[in-house]
C-alpha positions as protocol buffer text, in pm:
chain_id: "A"
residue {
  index: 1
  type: UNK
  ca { x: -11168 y: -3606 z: 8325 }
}
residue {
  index: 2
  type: UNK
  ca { x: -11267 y: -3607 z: 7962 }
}
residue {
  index: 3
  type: UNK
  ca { x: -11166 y: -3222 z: 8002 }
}
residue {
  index: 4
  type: UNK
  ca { x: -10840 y: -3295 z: 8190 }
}
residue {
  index: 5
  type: UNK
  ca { x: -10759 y: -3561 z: 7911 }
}
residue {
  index: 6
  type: UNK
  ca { x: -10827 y: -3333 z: 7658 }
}
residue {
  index: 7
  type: UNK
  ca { x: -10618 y: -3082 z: 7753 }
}
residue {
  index: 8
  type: UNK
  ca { x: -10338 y: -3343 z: 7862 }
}
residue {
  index: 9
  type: UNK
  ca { x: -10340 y: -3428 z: 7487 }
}
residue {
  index: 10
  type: UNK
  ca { x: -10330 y: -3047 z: 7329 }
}
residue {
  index: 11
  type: UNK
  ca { x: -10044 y: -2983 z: 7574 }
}
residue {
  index: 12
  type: UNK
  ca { x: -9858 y: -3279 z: 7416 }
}
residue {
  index: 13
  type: UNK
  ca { x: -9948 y: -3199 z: 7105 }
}
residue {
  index: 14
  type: UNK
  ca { x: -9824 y: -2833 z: 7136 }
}
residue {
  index: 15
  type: UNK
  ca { x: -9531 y: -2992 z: 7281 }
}
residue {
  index: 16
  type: UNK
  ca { x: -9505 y: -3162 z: 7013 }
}
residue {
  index: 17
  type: UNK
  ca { x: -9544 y: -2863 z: 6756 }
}
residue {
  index: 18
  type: UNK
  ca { x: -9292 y: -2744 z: 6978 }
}
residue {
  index: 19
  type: UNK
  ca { x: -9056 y: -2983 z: 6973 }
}
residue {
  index: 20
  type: UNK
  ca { x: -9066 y: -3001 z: 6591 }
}
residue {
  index: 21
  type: UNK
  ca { x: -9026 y: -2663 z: 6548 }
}
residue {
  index: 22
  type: UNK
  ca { x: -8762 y: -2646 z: 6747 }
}
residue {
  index: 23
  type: UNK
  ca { x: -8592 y: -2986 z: 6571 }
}
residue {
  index: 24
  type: UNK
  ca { x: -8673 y: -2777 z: 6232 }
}
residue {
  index: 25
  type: UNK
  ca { x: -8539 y: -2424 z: 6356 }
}
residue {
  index: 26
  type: UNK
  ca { x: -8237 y: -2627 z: 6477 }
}
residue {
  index: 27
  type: UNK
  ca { x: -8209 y: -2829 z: 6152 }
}
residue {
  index: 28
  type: UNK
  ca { x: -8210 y: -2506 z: 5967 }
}
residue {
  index: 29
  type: UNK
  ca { x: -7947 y: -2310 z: 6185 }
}
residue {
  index: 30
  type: UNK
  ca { x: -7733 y: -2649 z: 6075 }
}
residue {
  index: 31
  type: UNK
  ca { x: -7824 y: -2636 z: 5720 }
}
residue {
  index: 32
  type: UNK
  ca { x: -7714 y: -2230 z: 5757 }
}
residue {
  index: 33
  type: UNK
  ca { x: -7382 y: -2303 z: 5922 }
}
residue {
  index: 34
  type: UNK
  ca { x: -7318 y: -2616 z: 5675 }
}
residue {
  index: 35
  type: UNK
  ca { x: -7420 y: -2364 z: 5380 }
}
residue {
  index: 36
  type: UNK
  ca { x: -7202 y: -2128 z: 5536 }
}
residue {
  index: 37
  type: UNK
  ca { x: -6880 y: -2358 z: 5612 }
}
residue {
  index: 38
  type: UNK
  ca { x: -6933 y: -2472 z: 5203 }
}
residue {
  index: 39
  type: UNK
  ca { x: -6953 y: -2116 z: 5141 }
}
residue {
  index: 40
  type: UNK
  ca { x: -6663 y: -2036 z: 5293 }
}
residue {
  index: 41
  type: UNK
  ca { x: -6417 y: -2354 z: 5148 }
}
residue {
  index: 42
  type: UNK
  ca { x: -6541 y: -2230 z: 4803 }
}
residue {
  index: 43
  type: UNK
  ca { x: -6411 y: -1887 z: 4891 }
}
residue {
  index: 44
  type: UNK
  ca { x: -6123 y: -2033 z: 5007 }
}
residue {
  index: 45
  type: UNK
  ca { x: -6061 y: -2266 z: 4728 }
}
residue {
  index: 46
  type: UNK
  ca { x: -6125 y: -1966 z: 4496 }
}
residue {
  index: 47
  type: UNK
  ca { x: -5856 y: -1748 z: 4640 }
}
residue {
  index: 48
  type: UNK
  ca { x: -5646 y: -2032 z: 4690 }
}
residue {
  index: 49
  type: UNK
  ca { x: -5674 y: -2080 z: 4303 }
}
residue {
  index: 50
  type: UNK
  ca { x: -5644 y: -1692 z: 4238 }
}
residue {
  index: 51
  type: UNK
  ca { x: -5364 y: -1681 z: 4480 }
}
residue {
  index: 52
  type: UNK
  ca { x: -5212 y: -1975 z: 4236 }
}
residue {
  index: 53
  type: UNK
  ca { x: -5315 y: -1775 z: 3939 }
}
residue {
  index: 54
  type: UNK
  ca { x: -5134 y: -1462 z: 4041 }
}
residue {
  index: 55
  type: UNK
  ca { x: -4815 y: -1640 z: 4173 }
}
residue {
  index: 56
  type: UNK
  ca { x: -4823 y: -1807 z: 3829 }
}
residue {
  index: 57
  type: UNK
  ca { x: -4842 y: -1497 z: 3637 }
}
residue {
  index: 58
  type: UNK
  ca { x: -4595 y: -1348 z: 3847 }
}
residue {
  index: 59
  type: UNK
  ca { x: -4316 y: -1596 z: 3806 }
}
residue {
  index: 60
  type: UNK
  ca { x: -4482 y: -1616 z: 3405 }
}
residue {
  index: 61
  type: UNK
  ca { x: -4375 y: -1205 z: 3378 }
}
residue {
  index: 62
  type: UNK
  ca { x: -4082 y: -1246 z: 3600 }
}
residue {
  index: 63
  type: UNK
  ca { x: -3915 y: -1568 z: 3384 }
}
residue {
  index: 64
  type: UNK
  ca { x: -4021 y: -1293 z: 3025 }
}
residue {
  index: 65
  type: UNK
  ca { x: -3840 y: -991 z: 3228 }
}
residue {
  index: 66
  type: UNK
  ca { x: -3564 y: -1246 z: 3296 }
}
residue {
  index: 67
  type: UNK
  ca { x: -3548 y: -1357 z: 2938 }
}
residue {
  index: 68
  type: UNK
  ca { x: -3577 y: -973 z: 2801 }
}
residue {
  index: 69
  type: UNK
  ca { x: -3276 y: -882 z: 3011 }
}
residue {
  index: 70
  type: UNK
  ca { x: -3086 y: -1183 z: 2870 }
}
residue {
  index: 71
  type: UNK
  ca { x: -3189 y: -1098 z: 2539 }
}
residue {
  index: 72
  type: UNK
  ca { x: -3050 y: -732 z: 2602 }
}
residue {
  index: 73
  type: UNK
  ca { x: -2753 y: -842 z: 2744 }
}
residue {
  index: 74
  type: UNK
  ca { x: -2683 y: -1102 z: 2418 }
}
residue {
  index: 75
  type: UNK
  ca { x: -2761 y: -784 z: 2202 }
}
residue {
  index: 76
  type: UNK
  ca { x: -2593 y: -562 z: 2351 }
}
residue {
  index: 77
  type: UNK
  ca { x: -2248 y: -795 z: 2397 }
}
residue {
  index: 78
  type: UNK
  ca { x: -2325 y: -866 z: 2026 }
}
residue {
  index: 79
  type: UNK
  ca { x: -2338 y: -523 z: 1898 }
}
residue {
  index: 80
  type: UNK
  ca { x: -2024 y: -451 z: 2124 }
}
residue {
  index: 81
  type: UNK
  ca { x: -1829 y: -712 z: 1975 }
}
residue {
  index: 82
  type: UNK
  ca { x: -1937 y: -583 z: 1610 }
}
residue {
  index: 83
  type: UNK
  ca { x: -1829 y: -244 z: 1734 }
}
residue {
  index: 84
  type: UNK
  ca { x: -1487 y: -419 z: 1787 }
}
residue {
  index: 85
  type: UNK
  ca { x: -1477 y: -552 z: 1496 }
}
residue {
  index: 86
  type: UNK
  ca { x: -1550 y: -305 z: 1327 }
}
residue {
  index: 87
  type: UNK
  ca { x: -1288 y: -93 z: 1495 }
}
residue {
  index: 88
  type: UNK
  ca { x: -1019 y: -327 z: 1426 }
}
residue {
  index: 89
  type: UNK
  ca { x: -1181 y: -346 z: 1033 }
}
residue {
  index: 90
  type: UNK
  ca { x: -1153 y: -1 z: 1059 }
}
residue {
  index: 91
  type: UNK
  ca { x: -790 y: 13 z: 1191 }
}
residue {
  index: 92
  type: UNK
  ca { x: -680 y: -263 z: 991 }
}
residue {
  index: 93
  type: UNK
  ca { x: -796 y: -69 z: 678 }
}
residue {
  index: 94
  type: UNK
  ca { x: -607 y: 231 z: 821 }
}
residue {
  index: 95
  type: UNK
  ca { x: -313 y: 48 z: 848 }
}
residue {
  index: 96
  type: UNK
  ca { x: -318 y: -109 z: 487 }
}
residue {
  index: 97
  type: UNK
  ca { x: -385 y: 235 z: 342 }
}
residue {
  index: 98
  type: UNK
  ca { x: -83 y: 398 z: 576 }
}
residue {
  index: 99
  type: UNK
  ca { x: 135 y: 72 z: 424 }
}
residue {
  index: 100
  type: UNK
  ca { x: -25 y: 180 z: 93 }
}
residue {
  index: 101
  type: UNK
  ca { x: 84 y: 564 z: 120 }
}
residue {
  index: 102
  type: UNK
  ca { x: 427 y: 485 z: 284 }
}
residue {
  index: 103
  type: UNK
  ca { x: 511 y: 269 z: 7 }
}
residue {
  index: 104
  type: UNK
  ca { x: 367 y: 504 z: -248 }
}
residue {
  index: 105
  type: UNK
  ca { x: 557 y: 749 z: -107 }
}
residue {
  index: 106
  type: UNK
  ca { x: 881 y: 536 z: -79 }
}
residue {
  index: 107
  type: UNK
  ca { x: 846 y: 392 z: -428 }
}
residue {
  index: 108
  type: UNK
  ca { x: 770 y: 832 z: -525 }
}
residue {
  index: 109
  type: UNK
  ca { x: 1092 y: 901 z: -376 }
}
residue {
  index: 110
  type: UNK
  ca { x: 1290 y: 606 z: -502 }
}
residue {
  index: 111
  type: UNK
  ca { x: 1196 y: 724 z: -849 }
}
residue {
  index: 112
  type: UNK
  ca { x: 1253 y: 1104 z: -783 }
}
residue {
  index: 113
  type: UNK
  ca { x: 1640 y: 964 z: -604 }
}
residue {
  index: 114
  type: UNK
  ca { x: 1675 y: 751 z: -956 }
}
residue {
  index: 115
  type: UNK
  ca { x: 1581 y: 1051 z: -1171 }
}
residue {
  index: 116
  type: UNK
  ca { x: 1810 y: 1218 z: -974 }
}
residue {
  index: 117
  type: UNK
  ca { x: 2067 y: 1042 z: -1011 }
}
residue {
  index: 118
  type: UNK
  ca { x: 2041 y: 955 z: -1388 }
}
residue {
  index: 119
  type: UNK
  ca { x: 1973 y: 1378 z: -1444 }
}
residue {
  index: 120
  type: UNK
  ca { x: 2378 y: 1356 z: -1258 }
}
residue {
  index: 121
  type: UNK
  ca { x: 2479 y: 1087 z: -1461 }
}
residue {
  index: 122
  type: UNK
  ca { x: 2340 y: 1283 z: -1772 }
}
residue {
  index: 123
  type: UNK
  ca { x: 2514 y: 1624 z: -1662 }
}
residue {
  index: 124
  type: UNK
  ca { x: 2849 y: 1436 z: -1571 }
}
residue {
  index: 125
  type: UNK
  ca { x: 2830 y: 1283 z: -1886 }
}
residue {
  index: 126
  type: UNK
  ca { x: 2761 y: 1564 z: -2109 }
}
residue {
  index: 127
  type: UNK
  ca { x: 2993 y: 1783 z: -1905 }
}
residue {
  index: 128
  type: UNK
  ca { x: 3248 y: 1457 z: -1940 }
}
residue {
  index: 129
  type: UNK
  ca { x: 3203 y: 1477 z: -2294 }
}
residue {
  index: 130
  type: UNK
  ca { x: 3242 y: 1885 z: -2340 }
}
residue {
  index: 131
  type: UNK
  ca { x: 3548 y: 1859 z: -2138 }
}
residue {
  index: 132
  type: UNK
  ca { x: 3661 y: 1585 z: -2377 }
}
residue {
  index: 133
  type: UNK
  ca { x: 3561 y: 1754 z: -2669 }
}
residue {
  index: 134
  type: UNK
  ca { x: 3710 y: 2074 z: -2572 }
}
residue {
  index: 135
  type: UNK
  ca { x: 4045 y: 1906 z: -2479 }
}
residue {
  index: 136
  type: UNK
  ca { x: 4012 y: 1741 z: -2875 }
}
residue {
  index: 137
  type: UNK
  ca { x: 3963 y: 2117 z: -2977 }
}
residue {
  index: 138
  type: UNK
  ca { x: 4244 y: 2217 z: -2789 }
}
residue {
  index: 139
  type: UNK
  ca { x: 4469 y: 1920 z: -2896 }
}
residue {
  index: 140
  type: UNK
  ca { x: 4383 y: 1993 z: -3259 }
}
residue {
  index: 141
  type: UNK
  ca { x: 4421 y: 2323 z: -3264 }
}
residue {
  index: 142
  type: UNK
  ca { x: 4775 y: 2276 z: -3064 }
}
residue {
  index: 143
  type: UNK
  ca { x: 4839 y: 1986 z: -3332 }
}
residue {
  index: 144
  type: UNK
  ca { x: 4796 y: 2274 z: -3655 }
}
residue {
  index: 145
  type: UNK
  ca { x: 4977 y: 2533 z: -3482 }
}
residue {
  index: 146
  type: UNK
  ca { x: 5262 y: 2262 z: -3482 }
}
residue {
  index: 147
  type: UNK
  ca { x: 5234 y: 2166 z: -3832 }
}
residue {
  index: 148
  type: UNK
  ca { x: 5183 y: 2545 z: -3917 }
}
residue {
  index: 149
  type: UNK
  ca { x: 5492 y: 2627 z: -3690 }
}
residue {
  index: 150
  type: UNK
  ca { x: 5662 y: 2316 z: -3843 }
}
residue {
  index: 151
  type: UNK
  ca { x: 5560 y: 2442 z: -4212 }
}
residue {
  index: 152
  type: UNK
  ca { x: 5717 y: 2770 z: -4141 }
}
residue {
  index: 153
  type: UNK
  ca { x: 6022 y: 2628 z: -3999 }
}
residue {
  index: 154
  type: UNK
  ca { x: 6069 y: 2376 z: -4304 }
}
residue {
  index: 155
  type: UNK
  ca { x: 5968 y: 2677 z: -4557 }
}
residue {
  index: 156
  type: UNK
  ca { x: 6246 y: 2863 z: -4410 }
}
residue {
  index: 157
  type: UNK
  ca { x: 6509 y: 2575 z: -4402 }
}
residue {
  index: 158
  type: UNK
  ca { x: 6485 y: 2424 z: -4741 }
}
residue {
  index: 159
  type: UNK
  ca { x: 6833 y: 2173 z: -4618 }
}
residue {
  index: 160
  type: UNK
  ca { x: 6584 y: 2033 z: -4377 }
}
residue {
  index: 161
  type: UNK
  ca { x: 6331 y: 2006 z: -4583 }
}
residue {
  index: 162
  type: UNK
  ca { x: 6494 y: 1813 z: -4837 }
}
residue {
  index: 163
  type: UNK
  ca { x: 6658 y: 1571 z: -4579 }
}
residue {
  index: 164
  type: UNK
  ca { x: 6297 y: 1497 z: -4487 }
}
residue {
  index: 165
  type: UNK
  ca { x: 6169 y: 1456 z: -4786 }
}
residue {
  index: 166
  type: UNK
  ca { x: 6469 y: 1228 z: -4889 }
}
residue {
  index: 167
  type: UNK
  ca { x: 6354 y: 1021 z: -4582 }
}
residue {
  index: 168
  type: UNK
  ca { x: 6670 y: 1084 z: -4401 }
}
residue {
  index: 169
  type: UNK
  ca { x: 6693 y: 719 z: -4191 }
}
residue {
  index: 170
  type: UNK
  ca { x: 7016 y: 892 z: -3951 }
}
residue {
  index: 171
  type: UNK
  ca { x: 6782 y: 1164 z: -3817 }
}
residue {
  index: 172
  type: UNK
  ca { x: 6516 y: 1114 z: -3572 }
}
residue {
  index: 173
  type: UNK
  ca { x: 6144 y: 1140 z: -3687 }
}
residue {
  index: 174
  type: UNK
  ca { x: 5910 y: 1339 z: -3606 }
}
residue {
  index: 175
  type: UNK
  ca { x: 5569 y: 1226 z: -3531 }
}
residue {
  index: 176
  type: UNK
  ca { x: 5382 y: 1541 z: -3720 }
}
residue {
  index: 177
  type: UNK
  ca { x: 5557 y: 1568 z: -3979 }
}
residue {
  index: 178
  type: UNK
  ca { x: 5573 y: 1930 z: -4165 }
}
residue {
  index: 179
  type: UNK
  ca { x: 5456 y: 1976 z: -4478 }
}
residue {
  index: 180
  type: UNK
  ca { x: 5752 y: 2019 z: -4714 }
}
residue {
  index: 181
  type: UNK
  ca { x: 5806 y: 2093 z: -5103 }
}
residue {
  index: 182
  type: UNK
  ca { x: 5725 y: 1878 z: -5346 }
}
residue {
  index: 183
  type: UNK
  ca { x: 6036 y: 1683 z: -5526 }
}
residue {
  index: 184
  type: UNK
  ca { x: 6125 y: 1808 z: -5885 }
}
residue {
  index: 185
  type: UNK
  ca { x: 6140 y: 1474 z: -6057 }
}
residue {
  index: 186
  type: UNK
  ca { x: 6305 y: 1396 z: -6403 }
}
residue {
  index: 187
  type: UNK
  ca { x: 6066 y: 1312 z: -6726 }
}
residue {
  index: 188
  type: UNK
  ca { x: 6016 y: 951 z: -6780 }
}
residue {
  index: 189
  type: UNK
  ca { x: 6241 y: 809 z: -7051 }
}
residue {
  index: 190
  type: UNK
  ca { x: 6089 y: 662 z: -7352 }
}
residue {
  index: 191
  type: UNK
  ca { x: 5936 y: 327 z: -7278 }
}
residue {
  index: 192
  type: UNK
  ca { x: 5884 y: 359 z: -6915 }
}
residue {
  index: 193
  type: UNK
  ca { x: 5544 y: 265 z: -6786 }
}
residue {
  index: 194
  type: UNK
  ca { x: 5634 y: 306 z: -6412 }
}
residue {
  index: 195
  type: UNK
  ca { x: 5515 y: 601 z: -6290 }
}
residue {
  index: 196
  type: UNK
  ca { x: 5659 y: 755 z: -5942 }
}
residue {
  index: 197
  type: UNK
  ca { x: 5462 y: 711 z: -5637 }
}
residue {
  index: 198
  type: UNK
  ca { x: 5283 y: 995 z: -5528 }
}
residue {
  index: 199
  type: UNK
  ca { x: 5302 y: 1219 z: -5244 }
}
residue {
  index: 200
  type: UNK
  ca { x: 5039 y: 1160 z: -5002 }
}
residue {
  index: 201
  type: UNK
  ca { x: 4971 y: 1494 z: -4809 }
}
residue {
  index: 202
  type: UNK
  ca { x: 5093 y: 1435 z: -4454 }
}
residue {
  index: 203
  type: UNK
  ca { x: 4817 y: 1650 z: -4298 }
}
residue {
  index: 204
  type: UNK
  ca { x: 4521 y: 1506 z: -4459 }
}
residue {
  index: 205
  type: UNK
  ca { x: 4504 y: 1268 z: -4164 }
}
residue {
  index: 206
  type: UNK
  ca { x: 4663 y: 1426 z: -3907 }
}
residue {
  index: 207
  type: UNK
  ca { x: 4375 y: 1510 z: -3701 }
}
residue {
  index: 208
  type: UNK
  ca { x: 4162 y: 1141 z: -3713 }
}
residue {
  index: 209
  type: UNK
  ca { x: 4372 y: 936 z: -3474 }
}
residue {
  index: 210
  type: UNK
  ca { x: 4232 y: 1219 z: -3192 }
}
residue {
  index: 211
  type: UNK
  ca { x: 3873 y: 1212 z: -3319 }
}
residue {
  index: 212
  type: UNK
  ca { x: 3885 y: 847 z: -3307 }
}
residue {
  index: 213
  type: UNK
  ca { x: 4012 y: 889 z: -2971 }
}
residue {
  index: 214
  type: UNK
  ca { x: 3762 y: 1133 z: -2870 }
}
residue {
  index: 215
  type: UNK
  ca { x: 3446 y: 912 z: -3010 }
}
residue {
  index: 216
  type: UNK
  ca { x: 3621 y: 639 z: -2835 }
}
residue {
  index: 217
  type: UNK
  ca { x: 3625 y: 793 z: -2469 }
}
residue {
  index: 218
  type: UNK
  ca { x: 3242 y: 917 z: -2570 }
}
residue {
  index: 219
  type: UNK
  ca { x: 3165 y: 572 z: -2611 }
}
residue {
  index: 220
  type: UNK
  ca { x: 3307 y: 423 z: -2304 }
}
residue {
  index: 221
  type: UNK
  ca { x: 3150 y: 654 z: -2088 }
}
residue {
  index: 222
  type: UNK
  ca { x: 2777 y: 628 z: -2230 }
}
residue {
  index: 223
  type: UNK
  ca { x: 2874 y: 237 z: -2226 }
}
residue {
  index: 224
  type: UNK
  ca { x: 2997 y: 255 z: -1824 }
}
residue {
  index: 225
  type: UNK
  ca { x: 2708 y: 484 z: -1714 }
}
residue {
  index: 226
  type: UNK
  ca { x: 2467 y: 217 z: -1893 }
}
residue {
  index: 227
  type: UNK
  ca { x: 2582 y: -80 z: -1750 }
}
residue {
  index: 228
  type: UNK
  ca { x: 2597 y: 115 z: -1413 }
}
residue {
  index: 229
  type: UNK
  ca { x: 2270 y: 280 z: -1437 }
}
């Protein structure tokens, strides 16, 4: 019996060891799958985090691509708008030098049409003036023929002459009158202190009255194209 209880008591005590090691070998299969359920959250938690991360730096490069294109867009709509400006600087410039040239040219060929114009004025002028001065010529020379004509005609009738130079009043006078012989006079009695009147030759001044006139037309066309010019 002291055998029986003997053994009664190892079996319970391997039971026992049995029992434990199968509480411990349980407690550490629970410990394992704890570890690995704690092993696995962190995991999870760390992807969850780089999953947070990446979508972070994703939206970070997406909102700095976003930005770049705005920024190119701003540039380039500013440099396009400097282009136009520059284009209508450019045309504007154009325009102000085409002004520039046209009235360059204008004021060119206002001066050229004035030059012109007082170049005709000149040559109707001078030719105004030859024409007058040649009709003079011709008036003077027309005028001593006369007086040489009317000489010739007095030398040869000395009855006229005298009449003219006795200042007929009943015949008509002559405008030119011809040059005629001088009048014998008688000498100056004793005393007298008068002395005759002298002849004054009648064509020592036949020709001024058509100079004057001549000088006077001169002058009234240099005065007209003046005040017209």
């Amino acid at each position: 019996e002291e055998r029986k209880a003997q053994e009664e008591a190892e079996r319970k005590a391997e039971e026992e060891r049995k029992a434990q090691e199968e509480a411990e070998r349980k407690a550490e299969e629970e410990r394992k799958v704890k570890e690995e359920a704690e092993r696995k959250l962190k995991e999870e938690r760390e992807e969850k985090k780089r999953a947070e991360k990446l979508k972070k730096e994703e939206e970070r490069k997406a909102q700095l691509a976003k930005e770049e294109k705005e920024r190119a867009a701003k540039q380039e709509e500013k440099a396009k708008k400097a282009k136009e400006e520059e284009e209508k600087a450019k045309q504007k410039r154009q325009e102000k030098e085409e002004k520039a040239k046209a009235a360059e040219e204008e004021k060119e060929k206002l001066k050229k049409a004035k030059e012109e114009a007082k170049r005709q004025k000149q040559i109707e002028l001078e030719k105004k003036v030859a024409e007058e001065s040649k009709r003079a010529e011709e008036r003077r020379k027309a005028e001593k023929q006369k007086q040489i004509e009317e000489a010739e005609k007095a030398k040869n009738n000395p009855v006229q002459s005298r009449g003219l130079d006795l200042g007929d009043k009943q015949k008509p006078k002559k405008v030119h009158k011809p040059k005629a012989k001088k009048k014998k006079t008688t000498p100056p009695t004793k005393g007298a202190t008068k002395e005759l009147p002298k002849e004054t030759p009648k064509n020592s001044s036949s020709s001024l009255p058509i100079f004057l006139g001549v000088g006077v037309v001169v002058a009234g066309v240099i005065a007209y194209f003046a005040f017209s010019g």
